[in-house]
N, C-alpha and C positions, 0 to 999 in steps of 0.2 A: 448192813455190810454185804451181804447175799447179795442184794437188788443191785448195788452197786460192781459187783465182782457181775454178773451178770449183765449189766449197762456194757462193761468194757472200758468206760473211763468217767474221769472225775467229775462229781455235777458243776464243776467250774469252770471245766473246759466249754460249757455250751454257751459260754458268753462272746468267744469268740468262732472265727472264720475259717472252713475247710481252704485248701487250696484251690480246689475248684472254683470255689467263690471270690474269690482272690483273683483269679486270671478272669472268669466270665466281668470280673466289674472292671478293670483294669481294659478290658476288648470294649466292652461300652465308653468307658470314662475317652479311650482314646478316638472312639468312632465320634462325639461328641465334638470331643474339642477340632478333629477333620473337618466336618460338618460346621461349625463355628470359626473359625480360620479359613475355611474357604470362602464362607458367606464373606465375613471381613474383609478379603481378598478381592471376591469379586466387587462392592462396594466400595474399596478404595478407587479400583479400577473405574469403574463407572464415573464416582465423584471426580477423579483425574479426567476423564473425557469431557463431564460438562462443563468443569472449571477451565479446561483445557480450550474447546470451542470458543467458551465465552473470552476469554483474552486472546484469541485468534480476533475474532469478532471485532473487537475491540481496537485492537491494529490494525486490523485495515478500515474498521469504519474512520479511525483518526484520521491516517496515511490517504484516503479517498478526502475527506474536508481539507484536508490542506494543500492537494492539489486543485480540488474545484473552487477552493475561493480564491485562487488568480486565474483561474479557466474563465471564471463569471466576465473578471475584468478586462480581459486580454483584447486584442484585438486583432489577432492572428494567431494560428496554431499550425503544427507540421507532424506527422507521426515520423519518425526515422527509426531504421531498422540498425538495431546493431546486433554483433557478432554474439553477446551476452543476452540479448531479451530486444524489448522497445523500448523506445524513449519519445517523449511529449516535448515539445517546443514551441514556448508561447514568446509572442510578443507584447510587453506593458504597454501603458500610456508613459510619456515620459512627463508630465504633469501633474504633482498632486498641492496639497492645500496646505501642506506642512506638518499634516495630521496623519498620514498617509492615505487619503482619501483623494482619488483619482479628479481630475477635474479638465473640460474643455479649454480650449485657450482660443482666441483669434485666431482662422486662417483664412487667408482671401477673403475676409468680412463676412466669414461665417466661421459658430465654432463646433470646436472639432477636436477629437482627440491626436496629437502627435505621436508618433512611434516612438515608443523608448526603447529599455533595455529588453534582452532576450535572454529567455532562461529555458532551460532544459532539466526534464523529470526524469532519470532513471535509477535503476536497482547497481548499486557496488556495495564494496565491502567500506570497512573503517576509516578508510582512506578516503573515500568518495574519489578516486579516480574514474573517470569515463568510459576508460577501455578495460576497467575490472567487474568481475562479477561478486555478488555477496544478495545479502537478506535487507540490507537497509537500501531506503530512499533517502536520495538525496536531490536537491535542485542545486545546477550549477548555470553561472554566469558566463553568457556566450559572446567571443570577440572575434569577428573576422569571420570569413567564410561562409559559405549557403546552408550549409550544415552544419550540424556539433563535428558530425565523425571527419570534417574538412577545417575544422575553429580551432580554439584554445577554451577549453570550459575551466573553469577554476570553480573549484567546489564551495557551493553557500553556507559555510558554518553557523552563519547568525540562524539561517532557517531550517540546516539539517538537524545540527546538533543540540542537547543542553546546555544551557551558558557556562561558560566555564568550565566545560567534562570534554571527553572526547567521546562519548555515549550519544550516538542516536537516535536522535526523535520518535524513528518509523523505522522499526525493525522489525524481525519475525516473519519477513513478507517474500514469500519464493514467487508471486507472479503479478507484474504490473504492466496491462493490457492495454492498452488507450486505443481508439478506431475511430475512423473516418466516418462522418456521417451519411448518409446514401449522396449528398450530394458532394461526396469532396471536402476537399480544406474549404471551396465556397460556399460552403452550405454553414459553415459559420455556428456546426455543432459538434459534438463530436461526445464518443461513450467512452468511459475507463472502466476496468476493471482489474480489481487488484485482491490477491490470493494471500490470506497470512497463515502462518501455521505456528502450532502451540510451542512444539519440536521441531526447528528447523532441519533436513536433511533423515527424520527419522520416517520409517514408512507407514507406521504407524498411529501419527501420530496426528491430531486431526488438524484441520485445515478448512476454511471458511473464505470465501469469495463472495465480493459482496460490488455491485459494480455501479455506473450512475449516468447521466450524459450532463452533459454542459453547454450550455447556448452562452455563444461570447455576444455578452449584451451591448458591449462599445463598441463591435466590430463596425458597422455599420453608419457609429459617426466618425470614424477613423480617417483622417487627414490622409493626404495623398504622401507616400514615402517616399517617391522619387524625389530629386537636388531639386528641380524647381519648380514643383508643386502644382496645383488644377491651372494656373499660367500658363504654364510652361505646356501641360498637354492640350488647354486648347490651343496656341501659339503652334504645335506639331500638326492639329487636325486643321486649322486653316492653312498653314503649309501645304498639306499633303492634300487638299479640294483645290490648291491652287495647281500644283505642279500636276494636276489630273485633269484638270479641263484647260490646260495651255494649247493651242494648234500646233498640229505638228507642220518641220518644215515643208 
């Protein structure tokens, strides 16, 4: 009884915790889980950036293939400047085998590919109107004029969009770049480059460019597009050696 009147308190109370000890584990326990939640933190972050790249990446490696496989084919291109960014303007064959595989046909007893339709590559919104800005690519179909920003483009749903949705093919993309080869639209090549980001509009958020060039392989057998054809131009250059060595009066 002494020993204990002398301790000052009950041998039962030493099973448990001063207050002191209490707040010191309670300053560690919270310094831990800080330490732990931040780690977490910044690892989500991380994994969001490289998940993020990689589906950047991703859309525009798509958005770049499906503009160069009618780049390969084409057999003319235009870069045009518009108000919103660039745009790409090819010209097809207007020939194919029913398979959609491009093919020569006769011309002047030799073959050749004939000019078809004209299609134009730029960035709008949902709409795919021409003179609007946005994140997606679209190809639209061009009637009349030298130029799109002078024509009627009507937007290619079968190759922008998903079948049957109004969603997008090639979206996420804030830059599509297309250039002239050092030689001109006659040098018969030309570079794109197109910019996608994970977050569109956010500054953060990462973004991946990824670019290519294109040699238009038909160009080359490509028929004559004027009305009456390698005929008709040498019918102009025998014309024009005529009326050049006539005497004068």
């Amino acid at each position: 009884m002494s020993h204990w009147l002398r301790r000052g308190r009950d041998p039962a109370a030493g099973a448990g915790f001063t207050l002191v000890e209490v707040l010191v584990a309670a300053v560690l326990s919270t310094v831990v889980l800080a330490a732990v939640v931040g780690l977490y933190v910044f690892s989500w972050r991380a994994w969001t950036r490289i998940g993020g790249r990689q589906l950047a990446s991703q859309r525009a490696d798509e958005a770049l293939r499906a503009v160069l496989a009618d780049a390969r084919q084409a057999l003319a291109y235009e870069i045009q400047p518009r108000r919103q960014g660039t745009a790409l303007a090819l010209t097809l064959p207007a020939d194919d085998d029913g398979d959609g595989r491009y093919v020569p046909v006769a011309v002047n007893g030799q073959a050749a590919y004939r000019p078809g339709p004209r299609y134009v590559y730029y960035l709008s919104d949902a709409t795919g109107g021409y003179g609007r800005a946005g994140d997606a690519l679209w190809r639209g179909s061009v009637r009349g004029g030298a130029a799109p920003s002078q024509a009627t483009v009507t937007p290619d749903t079968a190759w922008s969009v998903y079948y049957d949705t109004d969603r997008p093919r090639y979206d996420g993309l804030v830059g599509f770049e297309p250039a002239a080869g050092p030689g001109g639209a006659a040098d018969q090549y030309f570079t794109c480059a197109i910019t996608a980001q994970f977050q569109p509009g956010e500054a953060d958020s990462p973004s991946v460019t990824i670019s290519s060039g294109a040699l238009l392989r038909y160009a080359q057998f490509a028929a004559d597009s004027g009305e009456d054809g390698q005929a008709g131009k040498d019918e102009r250059r025998e014309r024009q050696g005529t009326e050049t060595t006539q005497p004068g009066p």
